[in-house]
C-alpha positions in Angstrom: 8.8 8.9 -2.4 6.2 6.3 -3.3 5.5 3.8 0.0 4.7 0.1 -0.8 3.0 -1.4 1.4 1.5 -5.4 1.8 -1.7 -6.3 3.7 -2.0 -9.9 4.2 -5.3 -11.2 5.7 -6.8 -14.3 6.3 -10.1 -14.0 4.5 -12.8 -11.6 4.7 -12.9 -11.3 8.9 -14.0 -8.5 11.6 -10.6 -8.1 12.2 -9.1 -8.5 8.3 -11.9 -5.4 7.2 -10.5 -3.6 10.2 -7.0 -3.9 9.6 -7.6 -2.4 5.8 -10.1 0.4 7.1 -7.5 1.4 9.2 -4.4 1.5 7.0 -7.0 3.5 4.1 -7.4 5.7 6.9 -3.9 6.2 8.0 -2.2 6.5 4.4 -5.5 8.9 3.2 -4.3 11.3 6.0 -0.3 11.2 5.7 0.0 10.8 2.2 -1.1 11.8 -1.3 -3.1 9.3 -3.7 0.1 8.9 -6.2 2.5 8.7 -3.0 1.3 5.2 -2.1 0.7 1.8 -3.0 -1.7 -1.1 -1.2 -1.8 -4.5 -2.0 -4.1 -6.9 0.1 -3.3 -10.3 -0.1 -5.1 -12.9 0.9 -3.2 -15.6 2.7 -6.5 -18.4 2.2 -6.2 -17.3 -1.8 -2.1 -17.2 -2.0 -0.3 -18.7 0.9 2.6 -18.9 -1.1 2.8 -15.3 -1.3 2.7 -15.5 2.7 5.5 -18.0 3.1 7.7 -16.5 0.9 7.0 -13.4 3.3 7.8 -15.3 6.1 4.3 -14.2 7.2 3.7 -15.8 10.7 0.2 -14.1 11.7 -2.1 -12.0 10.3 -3.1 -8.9 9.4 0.4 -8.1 8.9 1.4 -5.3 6.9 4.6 -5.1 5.1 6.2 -2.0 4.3 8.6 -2.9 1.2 9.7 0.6 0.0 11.3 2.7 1.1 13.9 0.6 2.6 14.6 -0.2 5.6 11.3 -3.2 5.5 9.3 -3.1 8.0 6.6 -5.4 9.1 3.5 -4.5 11.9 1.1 -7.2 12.9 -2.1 -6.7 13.9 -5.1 -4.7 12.7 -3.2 -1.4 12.8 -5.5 0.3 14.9 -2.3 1.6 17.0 -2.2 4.7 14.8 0.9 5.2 16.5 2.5 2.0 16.2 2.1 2.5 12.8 3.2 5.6 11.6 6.5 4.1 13.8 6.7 1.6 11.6 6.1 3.7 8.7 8.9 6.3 9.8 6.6 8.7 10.1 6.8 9.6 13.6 7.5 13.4 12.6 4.1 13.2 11.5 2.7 12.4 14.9 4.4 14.1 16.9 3.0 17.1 15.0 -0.6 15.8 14.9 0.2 16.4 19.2 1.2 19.4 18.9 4.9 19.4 17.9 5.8 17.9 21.4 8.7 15.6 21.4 
C-alpha cells in the first residue's frame, strides 16, 4: 500500500521547514522508502493547486491514498495527531508499549 500524501506551505517559513522535517521524520520511521509519496506544494508558487484543495490554512497535509482522504493542519509536530490521521494508530500504540 503506497500513501500519498500533499504538503502545502506558504513559502519557505520556521513553521513551513518544520512541518516538512516532521512529516520526513514521521513517514522515515512508519514506512518504507517505495511505500510513500510527498509532494510539497507551495501555495505562494500554485495557489490554484490550494483552491482546488479547498486548502484554508497552512501547513496542511493531505493524505490522498489510501482512501478515506484525510487532511491535518498544522506543522504536524503532534506525532500523534498524525499517525491518527494517517490510520496508523496501531502503530502508536505499539511505539507505548502495546497499551490500548
Amino acid at each position: 500500500m503506497t500513501y500519498r500524501l500533499k504538503l502545502y506551505i506558504t513559502g519557505r517559513t520556521p513553521h513551513s521547514i518544520r512541518a516538512i522535517e516532521n512529516l520526513r521524520a514521521i513517514c522515515t520511521s512508519q514506512f518504507h522508502e517505495e511505500d510513500y509519496d510527498i509532494e510539497v506544494i507551495d501555495i505562494l508558487e500554485n495557489p490554484q493547486l490550494a483552491e482546488d484543495e479547498k486548502i484554508l490554512a497552512t501547513p496542511t497535509l493531505v493524505k490522498r491514498l489510501p482512501t478515506p482522504i484525510r487532511k491535518i493542519i498544522g506543522d504536524l509536530s503532534d506525532r500523534e495527531k498524525v499517525l491518527l490521521g494517517l490510520d496508523l494508530v496501531e502503530t502508536a500504540r505499539t511505539e507505548k508499549g502495546g497499551q490500548e
